[in-house]
BALOBA-1460 file (C-alpha; in Angstrom, 3 decimals):
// residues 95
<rec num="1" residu="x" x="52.247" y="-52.361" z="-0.805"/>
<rec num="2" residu="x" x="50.159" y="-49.951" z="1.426"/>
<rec num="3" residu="x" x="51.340" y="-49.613" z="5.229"/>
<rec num="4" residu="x" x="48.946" y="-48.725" z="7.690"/>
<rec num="5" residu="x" x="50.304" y="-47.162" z="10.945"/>
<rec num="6" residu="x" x="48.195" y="-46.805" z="14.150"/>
<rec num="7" residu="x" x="49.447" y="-45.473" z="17.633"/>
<rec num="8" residu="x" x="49.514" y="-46.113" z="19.950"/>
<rec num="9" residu="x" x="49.770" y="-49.273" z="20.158"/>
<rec num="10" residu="x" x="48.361" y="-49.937" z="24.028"/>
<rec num="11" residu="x" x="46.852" y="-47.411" z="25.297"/>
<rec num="12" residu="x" x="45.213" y="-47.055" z="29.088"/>
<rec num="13" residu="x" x="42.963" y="-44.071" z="30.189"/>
<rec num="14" residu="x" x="40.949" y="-43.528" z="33.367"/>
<rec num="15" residu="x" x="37.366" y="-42.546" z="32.903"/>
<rec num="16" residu="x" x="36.815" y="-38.660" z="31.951"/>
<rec num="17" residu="x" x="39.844" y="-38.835" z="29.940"/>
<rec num="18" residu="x" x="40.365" y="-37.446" z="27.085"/>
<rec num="19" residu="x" x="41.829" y="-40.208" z="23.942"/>
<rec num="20" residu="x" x="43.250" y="-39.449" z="20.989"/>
<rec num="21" residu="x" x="44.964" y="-41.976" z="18.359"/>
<rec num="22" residu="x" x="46.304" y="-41.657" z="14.939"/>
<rec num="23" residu="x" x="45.969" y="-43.849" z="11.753"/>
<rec num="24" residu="x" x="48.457" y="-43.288" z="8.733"/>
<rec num="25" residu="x" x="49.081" y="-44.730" z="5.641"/>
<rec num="26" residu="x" x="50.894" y="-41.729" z="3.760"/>
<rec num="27" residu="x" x="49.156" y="-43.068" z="-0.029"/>
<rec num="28" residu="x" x="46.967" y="-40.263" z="-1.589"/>
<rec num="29" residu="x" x="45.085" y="-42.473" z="-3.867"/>
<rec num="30" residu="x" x="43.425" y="-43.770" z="-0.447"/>
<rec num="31" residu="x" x="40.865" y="-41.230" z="0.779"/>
<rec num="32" residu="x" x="39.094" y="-42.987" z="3.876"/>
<rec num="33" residu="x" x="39.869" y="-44.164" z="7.101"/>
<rec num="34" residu="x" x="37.369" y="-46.209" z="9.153"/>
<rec num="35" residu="x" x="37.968" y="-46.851" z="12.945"/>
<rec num="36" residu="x" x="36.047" y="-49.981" z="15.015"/>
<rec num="37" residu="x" x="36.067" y="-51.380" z="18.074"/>
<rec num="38" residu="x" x="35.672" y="-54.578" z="19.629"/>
<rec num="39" residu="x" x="34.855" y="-55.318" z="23.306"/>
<rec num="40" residu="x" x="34.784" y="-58.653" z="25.106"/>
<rec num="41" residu="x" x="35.152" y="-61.128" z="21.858"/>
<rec num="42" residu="x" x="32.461" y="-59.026" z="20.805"/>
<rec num="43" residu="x" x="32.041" y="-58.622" z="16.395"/>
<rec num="44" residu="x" x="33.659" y="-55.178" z="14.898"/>
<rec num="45" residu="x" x="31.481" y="-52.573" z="15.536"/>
<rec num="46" residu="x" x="31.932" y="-49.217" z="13.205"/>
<rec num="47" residu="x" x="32.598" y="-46.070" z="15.844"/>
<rec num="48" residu="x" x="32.320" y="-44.016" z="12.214"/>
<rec num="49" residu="x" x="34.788" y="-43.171" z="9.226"/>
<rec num="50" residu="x" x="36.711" y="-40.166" z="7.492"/>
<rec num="51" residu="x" x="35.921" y="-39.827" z="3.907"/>
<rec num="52" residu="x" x="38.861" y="-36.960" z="2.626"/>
<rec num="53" residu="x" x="38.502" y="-34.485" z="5.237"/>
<rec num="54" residu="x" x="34.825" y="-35.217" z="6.085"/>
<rec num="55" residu="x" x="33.658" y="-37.496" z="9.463"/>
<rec num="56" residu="x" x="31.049" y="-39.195" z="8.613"/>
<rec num="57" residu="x" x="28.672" y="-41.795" z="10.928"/>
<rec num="58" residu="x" x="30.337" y="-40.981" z="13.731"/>
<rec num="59" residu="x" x="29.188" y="-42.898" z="16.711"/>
<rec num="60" residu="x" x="28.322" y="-40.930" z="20.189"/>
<rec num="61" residu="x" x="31.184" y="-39.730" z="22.582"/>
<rec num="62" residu="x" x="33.704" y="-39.755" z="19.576"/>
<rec num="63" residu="x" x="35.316" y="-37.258" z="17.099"/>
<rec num="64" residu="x" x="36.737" y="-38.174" z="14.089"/>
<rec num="65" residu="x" x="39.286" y="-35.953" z="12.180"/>
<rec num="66" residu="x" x="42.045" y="-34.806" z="9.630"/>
<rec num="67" residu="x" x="42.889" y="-35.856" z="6.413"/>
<rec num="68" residu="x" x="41.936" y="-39.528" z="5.192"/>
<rec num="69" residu="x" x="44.464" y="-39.326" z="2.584"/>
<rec num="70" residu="x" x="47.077" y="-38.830" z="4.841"/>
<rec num="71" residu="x" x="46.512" y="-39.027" z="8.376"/>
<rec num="72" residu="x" x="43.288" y="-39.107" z="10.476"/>
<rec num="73" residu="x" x="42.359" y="-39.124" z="14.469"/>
<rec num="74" residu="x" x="40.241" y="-40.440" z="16.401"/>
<rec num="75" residu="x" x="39.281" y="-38.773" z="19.997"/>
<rec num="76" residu="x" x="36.838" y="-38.260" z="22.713"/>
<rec num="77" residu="x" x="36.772" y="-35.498" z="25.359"/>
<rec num="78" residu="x" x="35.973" y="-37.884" z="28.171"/>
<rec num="79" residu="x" x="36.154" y="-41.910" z="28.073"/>
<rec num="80" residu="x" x="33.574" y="-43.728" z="29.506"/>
<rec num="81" residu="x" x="34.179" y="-47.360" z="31.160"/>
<rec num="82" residu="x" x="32.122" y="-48.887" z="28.415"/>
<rec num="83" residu="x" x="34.509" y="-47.435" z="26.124"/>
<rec num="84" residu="x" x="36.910" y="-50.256" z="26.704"/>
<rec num="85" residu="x" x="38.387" y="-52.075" z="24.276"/>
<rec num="86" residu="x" x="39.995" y="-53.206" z="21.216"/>
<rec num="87" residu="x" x="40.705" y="-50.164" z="18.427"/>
<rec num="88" residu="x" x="41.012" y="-50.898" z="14.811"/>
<rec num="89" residu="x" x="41.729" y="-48.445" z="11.787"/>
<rec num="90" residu="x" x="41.347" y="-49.294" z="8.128"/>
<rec num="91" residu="x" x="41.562" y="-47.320" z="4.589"/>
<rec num="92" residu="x" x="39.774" y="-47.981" z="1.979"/>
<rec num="93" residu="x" x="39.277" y="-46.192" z="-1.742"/>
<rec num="94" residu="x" x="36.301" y="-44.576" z="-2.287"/>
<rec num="95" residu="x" x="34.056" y="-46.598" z="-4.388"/>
């Protein structure tokens, strides 16, 4: 069965931060990673995806990188208080 890793786990940053987390999952034949958040009981909301080595969608304030079949990242130069949150990565296959 596929394990997905992400770290780390709890994570606090002051605003102007920088963030970056990792999700891995170390199975080639899966070749996208999504990332969400969720704030205050709030739904998932998509922050954007990696589709191989391709961000795609990526919502404002964030970078997405590396390889989706591997290991990806998710970052931003400088957090913002509405930033905060619940983080979420997924894989999928491409369709």
């Amino acid at each position: 069965s596929l394990s997905v890793q992400q770290s780390p786990q709890h994570l606090t940053k002051r605003p102007g931060n920088t963030l970056k987390m990792t999700c891995s999952h170390h199975d080639r034949n899966y070749d996208q990673i999504y990332w969400y958040r969720q704030t205050d009981g709030q739904k998932l909301q998509l922050i954007g995806f990696l589709s191989f080595k391709q961000a795609l969608d990526v919502a404002e304030n964030f970078n997405i990188s590396g390889d989706a079949e591997d290991e990806g990242f998710l970052g931003s130069l400088a957090v913002r208080v509405d930033d905060t949150g619940l983080y979420y990565c997924s894989v999928s296959k491409a369709q």
